[in-house]
C-alpha positions in Angstrom: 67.1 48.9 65.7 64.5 47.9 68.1 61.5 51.1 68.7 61.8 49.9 72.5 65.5 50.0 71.6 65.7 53.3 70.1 63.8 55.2 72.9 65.8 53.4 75.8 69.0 54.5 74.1 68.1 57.9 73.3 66.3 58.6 76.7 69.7 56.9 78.4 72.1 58.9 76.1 70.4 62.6 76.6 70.7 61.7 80.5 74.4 60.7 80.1 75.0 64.4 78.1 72.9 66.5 80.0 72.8 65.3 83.2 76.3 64.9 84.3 75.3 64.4 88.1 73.8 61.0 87.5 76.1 58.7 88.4 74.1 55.3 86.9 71.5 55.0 84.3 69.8 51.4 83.1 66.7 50.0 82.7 64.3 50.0 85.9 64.0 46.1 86.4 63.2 46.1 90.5 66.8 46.4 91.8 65.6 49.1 94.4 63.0 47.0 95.5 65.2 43.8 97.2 68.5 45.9 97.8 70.1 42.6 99.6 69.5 40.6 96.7 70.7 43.2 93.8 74.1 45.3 94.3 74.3 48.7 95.6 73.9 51.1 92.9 75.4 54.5 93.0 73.3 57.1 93.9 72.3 59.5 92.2 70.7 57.0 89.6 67.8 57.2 86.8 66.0 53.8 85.9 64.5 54.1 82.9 60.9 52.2 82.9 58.8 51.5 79.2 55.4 50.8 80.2 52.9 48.8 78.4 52.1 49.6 74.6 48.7 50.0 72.9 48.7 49.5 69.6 46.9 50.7 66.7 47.4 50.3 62.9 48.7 53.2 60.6 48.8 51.7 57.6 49.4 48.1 56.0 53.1 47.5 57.1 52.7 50.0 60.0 51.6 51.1 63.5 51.6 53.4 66.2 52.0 52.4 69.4 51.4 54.5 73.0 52.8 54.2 75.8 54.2 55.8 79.0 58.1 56.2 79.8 59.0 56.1 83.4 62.1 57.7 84.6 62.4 56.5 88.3 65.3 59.4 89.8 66.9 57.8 93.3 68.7 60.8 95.0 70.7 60.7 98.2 69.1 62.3 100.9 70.6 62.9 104.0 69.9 66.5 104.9 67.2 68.5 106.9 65.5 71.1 104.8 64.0 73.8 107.9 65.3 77.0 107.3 68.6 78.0 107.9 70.2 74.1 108.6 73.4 73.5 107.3 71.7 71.0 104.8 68.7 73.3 103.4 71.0 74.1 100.3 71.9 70.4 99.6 67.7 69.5 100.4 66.6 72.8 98.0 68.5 71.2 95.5 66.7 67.4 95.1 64.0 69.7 93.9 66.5 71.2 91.0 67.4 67.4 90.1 63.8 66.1 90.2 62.8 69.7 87.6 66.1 68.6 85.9 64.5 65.5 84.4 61.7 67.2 82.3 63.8 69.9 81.8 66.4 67.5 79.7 64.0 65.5 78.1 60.7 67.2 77.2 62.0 68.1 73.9 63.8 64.5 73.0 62.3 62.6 70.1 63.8 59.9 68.0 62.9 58.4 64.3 60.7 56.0 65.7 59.1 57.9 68.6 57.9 61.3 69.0 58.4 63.9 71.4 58.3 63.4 75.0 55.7 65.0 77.0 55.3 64.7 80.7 52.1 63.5 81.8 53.4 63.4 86.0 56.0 63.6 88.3 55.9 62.7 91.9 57.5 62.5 94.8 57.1 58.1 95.3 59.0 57.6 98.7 61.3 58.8 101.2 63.7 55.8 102.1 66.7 55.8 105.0 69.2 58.4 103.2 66.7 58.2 99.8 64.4 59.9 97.9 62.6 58.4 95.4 60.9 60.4 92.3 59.4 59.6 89.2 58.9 61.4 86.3 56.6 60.1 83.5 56.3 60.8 79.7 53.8 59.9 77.3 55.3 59.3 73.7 53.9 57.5 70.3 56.0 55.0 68.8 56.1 53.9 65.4 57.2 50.8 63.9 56.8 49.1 60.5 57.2 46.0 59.1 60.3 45.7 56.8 58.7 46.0 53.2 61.0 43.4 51.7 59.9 40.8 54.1 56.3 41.4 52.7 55.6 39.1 50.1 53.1 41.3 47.5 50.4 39.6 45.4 51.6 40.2 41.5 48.8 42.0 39.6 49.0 42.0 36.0 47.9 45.0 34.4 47.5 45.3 30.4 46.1 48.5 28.8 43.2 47.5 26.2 42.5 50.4 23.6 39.4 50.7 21.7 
């Protein structure tokens, strides 16, 4: 499997088991940003965005890679949130989802990444019936070459005693 793979899945999976609310999880590939040329998606949904990777070398057949995961959160928002309004409970609680996020995954860590830790969160936008938040992670990844598609030099060794 894939490292890009591997964190995708595991980021998507956690979501799926601990974060029952969200209705629709993928990757973040700009269907918010053209809604009449992508399909509605149900709302509440987390997009889950891998950002560029710098690499460095580790060792021979290895490297470690880091980069920034972006989980873009699209809640429904159609409340006011002044004090006593019949919506302040619904509008106190977009702030529980967007805490939710780092809450669920700023333990996770896979074979070939390590643990997540958030680097920011922000509010992005406030669309018609929409809020938009992001939460970002930094992680290192770490990927090897497969060892038996290496092809070794053969050394010959031969003890000489006196």
């Amino acid at each position: 499997m894939s490292v890009r793979r591997e964190l995708y899945t595991t980021v998507r999976d956690r979501i799926r088991a601990e974060m029952p609310w969200v209705r629709w999880i993928d990757l973040q590939k700009g269907q918010m940003d053209i809604p009449a040329k992508t399909y509605p998606l149900p709302l509440p949904c987390a997009l889950v965005d891998i950002k560029q990777v710098t690499w460095d070398s580790y060792t021979d057949l290895s490297q470690l890679g880091q980069t920034i995961i972006a989980i873009w959160l699209y809640l429904d928002h159609s409340g006011d949130s002044l004090k006593d309004t019949e919506m302040e409970e619904q509008s106190l609680e977009l702030m529980d989802r967007m805490d939710d996020v780092y809450q669920k995954l700023g333990d996770l860590s896979g074979q070939s990444f390590k643990r997540l830790v958030r680097s920011s969160d922000q509010v992005v936008s406030y669309k018609p019936r929409m809020v938009v938040f992001r939460c970002d992670f930094s992680t290192t990844l770490i990927d090897s070459i497969d060892q038996r598609r290496v092809q070794l030099p053969q050394i010959e060794i031969t003890a000489q005693f006196p």
